[in-house]
TIGUPA-420508 format. One record per atom (N, C-alpha, C, O): residue number from 1; residue in three letters; atom name; x, y, z. Coordinates in nm, 4 decimals. Each point is the difference from the previous one (the first is absolute). Last residue first. Example, Ala and Ser with C-alpha at 12.3 -4.5 7.8 and 13.67 -1.06 7.14 Angstrom:
REM TIGUPA-420508
> num, residuo, atomo, X, Y, Z
> 2, SER, N, 1.2850, -0.2250, 0.7080
> 2, SER, CA, 0.0820, 0.1190, 0.0060
> 2, SER, C, -0.0770, 0.1090, 0.0730
> 2, SER, O, 0.0509, 0.1108, 0.0169
> 1, ALA, N, -0.0219, -0.6828, -0.0239
> 1, ALA, CA, -0.0890, 0.1190, 0.0000
> 1, ALA, C, 0.0900, 0.1200, 0.0000
> 1, ALA, O, 0.1036, -0.0019, 0.0665
//
This chain:
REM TIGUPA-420508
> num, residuo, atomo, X, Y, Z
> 94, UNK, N, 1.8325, 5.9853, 2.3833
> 94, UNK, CA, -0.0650, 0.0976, 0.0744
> 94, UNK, C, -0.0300, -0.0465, 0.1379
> 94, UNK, O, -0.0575, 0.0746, 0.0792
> 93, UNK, N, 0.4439, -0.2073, -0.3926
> 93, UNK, CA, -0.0809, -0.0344, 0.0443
> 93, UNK, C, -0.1155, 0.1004, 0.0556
> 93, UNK, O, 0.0587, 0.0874, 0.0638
> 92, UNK, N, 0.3034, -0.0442, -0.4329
> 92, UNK, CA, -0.0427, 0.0455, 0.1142
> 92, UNK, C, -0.0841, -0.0648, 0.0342
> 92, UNK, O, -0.0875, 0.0019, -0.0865
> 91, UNK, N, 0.3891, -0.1889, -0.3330
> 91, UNK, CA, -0.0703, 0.0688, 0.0527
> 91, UNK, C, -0.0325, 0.0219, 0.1220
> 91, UNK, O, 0.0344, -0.0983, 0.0656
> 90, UNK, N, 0.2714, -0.2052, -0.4598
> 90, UNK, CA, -0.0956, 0.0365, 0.1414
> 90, UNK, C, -0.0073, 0.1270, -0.0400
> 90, UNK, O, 0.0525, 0.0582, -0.0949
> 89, UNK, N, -0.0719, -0.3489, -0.3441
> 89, UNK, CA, 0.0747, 0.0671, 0.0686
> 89, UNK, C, -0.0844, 0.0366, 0.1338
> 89, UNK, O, -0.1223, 0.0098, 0.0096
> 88, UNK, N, 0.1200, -0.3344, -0.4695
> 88, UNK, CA, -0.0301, -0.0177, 0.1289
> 88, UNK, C, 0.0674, 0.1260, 0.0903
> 88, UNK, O, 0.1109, -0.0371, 0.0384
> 87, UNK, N, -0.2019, -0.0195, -0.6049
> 87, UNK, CA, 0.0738, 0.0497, 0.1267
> 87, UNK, C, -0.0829, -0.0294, 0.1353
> 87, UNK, O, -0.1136, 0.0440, 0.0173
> 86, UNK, N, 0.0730, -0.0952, -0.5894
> 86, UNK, CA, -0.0184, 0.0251, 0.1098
> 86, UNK, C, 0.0676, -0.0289, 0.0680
> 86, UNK, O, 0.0896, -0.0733, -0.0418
> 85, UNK, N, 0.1351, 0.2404, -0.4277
> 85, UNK, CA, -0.1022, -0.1110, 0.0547
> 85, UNK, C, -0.1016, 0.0358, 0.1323
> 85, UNK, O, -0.0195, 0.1210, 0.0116
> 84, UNK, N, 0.3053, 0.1785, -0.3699
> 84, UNK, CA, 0.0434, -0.1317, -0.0467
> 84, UNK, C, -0.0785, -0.1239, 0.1014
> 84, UNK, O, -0.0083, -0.1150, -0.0432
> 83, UNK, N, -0.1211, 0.5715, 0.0693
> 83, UNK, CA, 0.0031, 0.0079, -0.0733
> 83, UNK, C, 0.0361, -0.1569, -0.0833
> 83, UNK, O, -0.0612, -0.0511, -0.0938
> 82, UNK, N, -0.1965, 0.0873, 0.5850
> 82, UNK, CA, 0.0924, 0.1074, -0.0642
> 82, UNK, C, 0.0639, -0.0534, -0.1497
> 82, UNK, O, -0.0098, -0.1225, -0.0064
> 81, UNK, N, -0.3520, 0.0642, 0.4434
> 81, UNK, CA, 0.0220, 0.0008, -0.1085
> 81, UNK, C, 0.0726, 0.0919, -0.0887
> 81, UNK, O, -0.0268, 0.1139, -0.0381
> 80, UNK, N, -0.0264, -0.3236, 0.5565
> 80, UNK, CA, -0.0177, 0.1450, -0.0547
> 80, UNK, C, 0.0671, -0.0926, -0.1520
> 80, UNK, O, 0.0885, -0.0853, -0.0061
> 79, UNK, N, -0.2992, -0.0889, 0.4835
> 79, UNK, CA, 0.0038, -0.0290, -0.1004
> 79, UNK, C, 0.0054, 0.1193, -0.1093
> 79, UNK, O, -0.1014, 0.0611, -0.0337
> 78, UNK, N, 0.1721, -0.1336, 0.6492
> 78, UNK, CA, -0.0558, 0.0371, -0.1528
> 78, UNK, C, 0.0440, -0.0233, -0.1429
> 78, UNK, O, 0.1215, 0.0134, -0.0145
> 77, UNK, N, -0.1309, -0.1091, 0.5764
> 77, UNK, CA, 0.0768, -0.0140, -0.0793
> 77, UNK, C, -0.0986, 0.0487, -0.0881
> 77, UNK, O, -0.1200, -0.0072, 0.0264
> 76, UNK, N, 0.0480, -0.1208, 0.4216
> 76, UNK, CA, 0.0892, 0.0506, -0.0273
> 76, UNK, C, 0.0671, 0.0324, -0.1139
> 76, UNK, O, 0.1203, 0.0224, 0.0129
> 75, UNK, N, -0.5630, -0.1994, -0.0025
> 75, UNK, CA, 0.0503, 0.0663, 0.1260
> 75, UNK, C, 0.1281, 0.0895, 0.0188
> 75, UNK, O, -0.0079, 0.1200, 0.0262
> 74, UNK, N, -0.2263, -0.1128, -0.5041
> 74, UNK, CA, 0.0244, -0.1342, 0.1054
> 74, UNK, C, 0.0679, 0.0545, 0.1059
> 74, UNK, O, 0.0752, 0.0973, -0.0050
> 73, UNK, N, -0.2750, 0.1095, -0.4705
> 73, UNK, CA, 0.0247, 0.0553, 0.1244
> 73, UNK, C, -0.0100, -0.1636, 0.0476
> 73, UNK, O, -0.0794, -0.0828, -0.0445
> 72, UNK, N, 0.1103, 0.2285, -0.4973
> 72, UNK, CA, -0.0227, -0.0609, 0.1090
> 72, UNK, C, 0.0421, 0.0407, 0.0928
> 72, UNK, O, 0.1038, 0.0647, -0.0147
> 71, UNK, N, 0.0375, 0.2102, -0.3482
> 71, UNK, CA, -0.1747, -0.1328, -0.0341
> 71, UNK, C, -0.0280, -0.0615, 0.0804
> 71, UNK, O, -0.1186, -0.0266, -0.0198
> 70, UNK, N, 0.4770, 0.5110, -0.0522
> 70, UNK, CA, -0.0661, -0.1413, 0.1140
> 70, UNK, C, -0.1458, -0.0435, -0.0654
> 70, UNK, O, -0.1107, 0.0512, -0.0166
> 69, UNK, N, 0.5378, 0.1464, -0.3456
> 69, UNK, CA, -0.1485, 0.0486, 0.1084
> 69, UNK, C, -0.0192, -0.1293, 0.0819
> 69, UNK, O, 0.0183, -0.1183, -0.0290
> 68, UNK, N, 0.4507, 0.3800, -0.1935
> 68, UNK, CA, -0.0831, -0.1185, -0.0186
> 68, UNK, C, -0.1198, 0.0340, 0.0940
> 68, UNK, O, -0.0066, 0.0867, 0.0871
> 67, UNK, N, 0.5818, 0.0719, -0.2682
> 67, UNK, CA, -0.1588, 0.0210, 0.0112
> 67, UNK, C, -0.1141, -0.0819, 0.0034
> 67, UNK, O, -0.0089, -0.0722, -0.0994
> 66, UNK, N, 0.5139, -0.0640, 0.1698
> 66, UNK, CA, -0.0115, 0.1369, -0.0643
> 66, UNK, C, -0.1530, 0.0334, 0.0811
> 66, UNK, O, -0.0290, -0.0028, 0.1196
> 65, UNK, N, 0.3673, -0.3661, 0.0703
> 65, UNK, CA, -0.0895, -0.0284, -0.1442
> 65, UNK, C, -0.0514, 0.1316, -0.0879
> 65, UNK, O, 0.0023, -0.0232, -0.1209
> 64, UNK, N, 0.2948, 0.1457, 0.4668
> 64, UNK, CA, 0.0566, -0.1659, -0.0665
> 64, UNK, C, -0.0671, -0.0304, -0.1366
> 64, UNK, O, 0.0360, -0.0020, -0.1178
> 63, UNK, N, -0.1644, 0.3405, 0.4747
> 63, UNK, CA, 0.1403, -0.0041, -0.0437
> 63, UNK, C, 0.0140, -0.0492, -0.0866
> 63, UNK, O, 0.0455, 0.0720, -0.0889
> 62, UNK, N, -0.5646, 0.0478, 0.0921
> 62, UNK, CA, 0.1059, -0.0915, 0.0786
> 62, UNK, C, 0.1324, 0.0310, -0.0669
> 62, UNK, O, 0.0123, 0.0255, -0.1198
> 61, UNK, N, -0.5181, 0.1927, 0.1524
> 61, UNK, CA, 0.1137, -0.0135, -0.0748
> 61, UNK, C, 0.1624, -0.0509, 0.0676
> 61, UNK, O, 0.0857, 0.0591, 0.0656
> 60, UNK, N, -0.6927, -0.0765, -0.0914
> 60, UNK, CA, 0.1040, 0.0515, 0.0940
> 60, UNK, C, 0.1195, 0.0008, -0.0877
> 60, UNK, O, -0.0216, -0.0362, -0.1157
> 59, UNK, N, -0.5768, 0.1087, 0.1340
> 59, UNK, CA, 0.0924, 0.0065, -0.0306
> 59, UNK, C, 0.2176, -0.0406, 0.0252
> 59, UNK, O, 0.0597, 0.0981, 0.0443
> 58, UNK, N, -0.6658, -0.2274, 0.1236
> 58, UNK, CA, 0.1369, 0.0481, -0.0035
> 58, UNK, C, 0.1108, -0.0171, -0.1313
> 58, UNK, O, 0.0298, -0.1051, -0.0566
> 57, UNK, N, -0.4052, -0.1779, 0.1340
> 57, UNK, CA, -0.0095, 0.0728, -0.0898
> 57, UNK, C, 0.0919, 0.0978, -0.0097
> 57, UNK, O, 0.0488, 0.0308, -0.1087
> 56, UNK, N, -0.2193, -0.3270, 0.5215
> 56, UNK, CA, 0.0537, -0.0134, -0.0931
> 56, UNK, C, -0.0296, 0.1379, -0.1360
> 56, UNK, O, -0.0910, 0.0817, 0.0144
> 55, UNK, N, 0.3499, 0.0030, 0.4507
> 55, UNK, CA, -0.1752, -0.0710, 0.0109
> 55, UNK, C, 0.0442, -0.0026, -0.2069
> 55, UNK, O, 0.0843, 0.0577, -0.0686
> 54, UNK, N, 0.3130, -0.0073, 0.4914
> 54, UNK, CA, -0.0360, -0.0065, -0.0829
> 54, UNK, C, -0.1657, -0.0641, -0.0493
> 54, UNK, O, -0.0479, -0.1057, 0.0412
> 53, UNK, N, 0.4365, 0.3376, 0.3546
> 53, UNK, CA, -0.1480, -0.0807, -0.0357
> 53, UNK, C, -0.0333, -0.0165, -0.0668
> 53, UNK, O, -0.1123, 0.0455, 0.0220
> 52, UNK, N, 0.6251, 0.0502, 0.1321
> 52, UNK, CA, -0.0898, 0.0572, -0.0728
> 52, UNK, C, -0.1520, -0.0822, 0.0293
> 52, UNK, O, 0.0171, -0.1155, 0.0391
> 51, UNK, N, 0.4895, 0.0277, 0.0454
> 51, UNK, CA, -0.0586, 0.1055, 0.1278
> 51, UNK, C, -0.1883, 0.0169, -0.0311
> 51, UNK, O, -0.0863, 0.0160, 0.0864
> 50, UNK, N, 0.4280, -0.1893, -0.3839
> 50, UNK, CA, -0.0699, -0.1469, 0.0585
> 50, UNK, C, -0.0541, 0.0666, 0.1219
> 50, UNK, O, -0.0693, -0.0644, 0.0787
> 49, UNK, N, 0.1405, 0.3243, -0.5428
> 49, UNK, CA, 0.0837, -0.0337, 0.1293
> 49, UNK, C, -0.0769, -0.0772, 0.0275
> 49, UNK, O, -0.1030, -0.0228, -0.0635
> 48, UNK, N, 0.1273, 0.2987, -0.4626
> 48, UNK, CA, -0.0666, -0.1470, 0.1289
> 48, UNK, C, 0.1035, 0.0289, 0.0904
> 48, UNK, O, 0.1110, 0.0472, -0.0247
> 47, UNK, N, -0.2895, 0.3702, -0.2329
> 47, UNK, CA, 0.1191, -0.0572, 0.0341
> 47, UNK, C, -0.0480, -0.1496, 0.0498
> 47, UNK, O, -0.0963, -0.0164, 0.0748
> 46, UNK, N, -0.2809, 0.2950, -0.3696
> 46, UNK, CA, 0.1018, 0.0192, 0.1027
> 46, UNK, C, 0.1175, -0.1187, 0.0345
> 46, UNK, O, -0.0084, -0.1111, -0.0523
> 45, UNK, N, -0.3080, 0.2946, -0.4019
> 45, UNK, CA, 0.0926, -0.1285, 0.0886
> 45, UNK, C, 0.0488, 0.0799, 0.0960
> 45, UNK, O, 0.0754, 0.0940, -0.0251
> 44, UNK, N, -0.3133, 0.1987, -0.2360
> 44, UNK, CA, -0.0809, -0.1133, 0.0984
> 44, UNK, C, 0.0738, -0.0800, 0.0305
> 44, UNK, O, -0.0294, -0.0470, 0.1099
> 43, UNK, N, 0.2980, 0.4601, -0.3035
> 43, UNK, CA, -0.1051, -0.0538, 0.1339
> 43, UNK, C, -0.0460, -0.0846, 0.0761
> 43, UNK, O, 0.0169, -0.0238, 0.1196
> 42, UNK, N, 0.0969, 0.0410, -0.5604
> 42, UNK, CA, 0.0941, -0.0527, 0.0438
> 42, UNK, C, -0.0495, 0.0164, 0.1281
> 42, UNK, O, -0.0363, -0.0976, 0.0658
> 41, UNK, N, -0.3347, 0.0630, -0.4162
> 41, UNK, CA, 0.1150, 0.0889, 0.0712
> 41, UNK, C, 0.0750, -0.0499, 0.0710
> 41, UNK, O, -0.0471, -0.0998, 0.0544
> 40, UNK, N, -0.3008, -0.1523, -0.4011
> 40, UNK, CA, 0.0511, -0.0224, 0.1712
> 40, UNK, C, 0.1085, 0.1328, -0.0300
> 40, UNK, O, 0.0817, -0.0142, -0.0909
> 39, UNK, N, -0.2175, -0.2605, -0.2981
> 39, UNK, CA, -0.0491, 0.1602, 0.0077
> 39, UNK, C, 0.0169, 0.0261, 0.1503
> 39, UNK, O, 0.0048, 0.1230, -0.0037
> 38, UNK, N, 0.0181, -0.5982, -0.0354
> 38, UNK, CA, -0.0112, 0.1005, -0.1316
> 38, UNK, C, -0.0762, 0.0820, 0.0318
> 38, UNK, O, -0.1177, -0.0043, 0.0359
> 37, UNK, N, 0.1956, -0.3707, 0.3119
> 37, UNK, CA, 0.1244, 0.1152, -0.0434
> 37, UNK, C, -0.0310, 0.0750, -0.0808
> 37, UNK, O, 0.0518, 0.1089, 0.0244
> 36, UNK, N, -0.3596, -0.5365, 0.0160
> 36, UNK, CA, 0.0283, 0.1163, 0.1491
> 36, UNK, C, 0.0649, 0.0747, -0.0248
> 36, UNK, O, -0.0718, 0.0987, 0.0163
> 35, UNK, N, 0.0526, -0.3141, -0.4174
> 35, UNK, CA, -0.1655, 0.0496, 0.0103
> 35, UNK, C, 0.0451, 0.0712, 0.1698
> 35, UNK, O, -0.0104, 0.1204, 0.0236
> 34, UNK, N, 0.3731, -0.3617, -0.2083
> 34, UNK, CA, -0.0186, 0.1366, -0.0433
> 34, UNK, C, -0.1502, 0.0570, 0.0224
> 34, UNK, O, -0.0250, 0.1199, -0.0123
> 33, UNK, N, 0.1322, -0.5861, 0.2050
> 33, UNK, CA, 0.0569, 0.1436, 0.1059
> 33, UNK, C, 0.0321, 0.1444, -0.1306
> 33, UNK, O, 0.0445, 0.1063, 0.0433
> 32, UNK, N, -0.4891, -0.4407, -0.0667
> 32, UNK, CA, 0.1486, -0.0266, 0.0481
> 32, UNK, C, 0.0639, 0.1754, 0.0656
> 32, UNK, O, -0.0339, 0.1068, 0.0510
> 31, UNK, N, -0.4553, -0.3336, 0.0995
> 31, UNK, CA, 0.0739, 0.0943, -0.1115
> 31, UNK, C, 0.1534, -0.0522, -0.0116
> 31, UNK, O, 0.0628, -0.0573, 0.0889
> 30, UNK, N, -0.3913, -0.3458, 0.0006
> 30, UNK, CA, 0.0674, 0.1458, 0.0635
> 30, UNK, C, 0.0026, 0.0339, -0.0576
> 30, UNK, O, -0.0144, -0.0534, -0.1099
> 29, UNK, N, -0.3925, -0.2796, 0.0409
> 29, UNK, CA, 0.1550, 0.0143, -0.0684
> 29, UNK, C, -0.0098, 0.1292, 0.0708
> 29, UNK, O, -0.0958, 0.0757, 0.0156
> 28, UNK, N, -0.1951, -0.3703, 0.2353
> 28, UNK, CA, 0.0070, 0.1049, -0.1185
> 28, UNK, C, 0.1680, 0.0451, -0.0372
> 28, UNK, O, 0.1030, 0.0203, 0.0642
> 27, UNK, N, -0.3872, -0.5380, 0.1921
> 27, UNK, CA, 0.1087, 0.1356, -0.0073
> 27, UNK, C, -0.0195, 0.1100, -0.0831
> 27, UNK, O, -0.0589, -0.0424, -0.0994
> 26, UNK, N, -0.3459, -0.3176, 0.2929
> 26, UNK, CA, 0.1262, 0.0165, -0.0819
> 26, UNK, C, 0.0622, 0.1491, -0.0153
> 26, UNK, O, -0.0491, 0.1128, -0.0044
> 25, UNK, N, -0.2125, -0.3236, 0.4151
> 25, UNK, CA, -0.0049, 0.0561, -0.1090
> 25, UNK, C, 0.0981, 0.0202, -0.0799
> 25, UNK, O, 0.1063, 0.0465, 0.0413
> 24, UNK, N, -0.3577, -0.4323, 0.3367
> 24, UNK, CA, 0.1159, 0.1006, -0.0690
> 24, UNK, C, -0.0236, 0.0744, -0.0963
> 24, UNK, O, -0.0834, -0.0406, -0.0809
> 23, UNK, N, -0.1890, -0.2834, 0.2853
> 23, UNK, CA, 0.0013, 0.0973, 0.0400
> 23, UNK, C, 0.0822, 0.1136, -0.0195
> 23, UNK, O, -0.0170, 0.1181, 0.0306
> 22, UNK, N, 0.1421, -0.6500, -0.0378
> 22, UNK, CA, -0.1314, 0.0604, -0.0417
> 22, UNK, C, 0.0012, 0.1829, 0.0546
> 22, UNK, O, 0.0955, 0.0341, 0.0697
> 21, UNK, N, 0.3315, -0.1976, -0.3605
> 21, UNK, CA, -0.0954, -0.0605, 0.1899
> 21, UNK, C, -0.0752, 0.0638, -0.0343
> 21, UNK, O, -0.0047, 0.0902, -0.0836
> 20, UNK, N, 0.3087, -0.1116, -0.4017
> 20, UNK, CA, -0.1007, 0.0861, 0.1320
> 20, UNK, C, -0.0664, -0.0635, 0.0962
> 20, UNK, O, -0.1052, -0.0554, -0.0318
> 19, UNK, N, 0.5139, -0.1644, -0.3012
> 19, UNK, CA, -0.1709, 0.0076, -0.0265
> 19, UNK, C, -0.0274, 0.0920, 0.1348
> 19, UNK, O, 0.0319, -0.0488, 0.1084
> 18, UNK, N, 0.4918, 0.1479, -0.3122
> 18, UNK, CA, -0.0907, -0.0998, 0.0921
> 18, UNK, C, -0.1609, 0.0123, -0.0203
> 18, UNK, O, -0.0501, 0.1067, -0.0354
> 17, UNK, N, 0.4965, 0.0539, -0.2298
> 17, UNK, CA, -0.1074, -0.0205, 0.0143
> 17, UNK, C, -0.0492, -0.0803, 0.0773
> 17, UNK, O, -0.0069, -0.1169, -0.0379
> 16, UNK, N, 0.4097, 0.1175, -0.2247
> 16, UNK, CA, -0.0162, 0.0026, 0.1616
> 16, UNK, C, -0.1049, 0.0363, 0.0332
> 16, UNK, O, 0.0005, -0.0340, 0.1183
> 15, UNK, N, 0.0896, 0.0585, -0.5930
> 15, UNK, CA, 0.0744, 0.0914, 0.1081
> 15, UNK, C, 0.0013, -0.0342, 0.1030
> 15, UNK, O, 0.0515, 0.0843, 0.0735
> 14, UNK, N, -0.4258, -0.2855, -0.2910
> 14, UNK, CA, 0.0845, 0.0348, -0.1103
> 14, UNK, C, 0.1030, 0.1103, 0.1333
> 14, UNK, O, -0.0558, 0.0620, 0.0905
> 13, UNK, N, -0.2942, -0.5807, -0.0818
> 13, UNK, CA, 0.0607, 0.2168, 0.0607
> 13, UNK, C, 0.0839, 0.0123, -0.0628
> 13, UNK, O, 0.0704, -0.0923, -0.0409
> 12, UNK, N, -0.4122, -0.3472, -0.0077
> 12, UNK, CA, 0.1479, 0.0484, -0.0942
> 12, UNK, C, -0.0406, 0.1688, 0.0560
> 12, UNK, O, -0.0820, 0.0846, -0.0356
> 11, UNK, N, -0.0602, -0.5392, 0.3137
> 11, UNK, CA, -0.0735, 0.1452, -0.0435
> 11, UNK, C, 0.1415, 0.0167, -0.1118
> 11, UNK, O, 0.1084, -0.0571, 0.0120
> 10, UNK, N, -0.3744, -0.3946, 0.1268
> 10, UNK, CA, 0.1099, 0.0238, -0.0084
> 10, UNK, C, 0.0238, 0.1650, -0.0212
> 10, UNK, O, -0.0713, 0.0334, -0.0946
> 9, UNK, N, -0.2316, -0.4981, 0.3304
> 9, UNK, CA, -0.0234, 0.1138, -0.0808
> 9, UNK, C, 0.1241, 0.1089, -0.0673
> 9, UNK, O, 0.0134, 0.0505, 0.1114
> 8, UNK, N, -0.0826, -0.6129, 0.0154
> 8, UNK, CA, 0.0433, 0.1755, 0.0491
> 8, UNK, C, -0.0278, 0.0951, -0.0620
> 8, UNK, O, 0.0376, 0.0036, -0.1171
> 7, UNK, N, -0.2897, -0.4676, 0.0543
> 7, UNK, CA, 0.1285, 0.0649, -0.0570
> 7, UNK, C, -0.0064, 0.0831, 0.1145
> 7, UNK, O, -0.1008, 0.0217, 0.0673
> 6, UNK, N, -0.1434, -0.4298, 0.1137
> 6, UNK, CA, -0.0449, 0.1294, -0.1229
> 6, UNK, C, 0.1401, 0.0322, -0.0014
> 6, UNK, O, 0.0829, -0.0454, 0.0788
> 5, UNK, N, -0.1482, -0.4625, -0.0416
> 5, UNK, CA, 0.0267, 0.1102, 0.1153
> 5, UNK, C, -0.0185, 0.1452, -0.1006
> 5, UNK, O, 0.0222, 0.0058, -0.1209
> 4, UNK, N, -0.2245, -0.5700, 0.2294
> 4, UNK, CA, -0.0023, 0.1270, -0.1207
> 4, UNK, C, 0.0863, 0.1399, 0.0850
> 4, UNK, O, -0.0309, 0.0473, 0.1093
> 3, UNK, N, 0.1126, -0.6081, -0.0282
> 3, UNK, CA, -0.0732, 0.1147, 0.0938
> 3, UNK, C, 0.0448, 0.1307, -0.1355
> 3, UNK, O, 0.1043, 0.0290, -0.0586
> 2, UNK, N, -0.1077, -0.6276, -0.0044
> 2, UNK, CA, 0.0123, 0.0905, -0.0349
> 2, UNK, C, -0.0845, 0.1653, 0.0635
> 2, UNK, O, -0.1194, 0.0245, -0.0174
> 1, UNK, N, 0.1634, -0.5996, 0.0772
> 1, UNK, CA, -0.0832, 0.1167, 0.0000
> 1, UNK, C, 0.0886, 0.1243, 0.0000
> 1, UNK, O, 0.0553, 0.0210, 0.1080
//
């Protein structure tokens, strides 16, 4: 006697793509980083320090990496987008 077993179901994701948990909402494409920077006065980047508070959308302008905007806020740390990639950099705790 012979036991029937169903196939697997199999998904083809393209990029790493994962299928959505229930209740989730799918992502919206970011701005990149000439859509945050273009047309920006030198002004709006202020200086980064790790003294600083950063909220997202900020402007900042780093030693190292040059110019770039905060897309993400995490406890200690922030996500600033800058020209050749993203960036994990600290920040002020409040």
């Amino acid at each position: 006697m012979s036991m029937k077993r169903t196939k697997q179901r199999t998904y083809n994701f393209r990029d790493g793509d994962q299928p959505l948990a229930l209740g989730q909402k799918a992502r919206e494409p970011g701005k990149t980083w000439a859509q945050w920077t273009e047309g920006q006065p030198e002004e709006a980047f202020g200086a980064y320090s790790l003294k600083t508070r950063y909220s997202k959308g900020q402007l900042v302008s780093h030693p190292t990496f040059g110019k770039g905007a905060v897309i993400a806020i995490h406890d200690s740390h922030v996500e600033v987008l800058f020209a050749d990639a993203k960036r994990r950099l600290g920040h002020a705790m409040a």
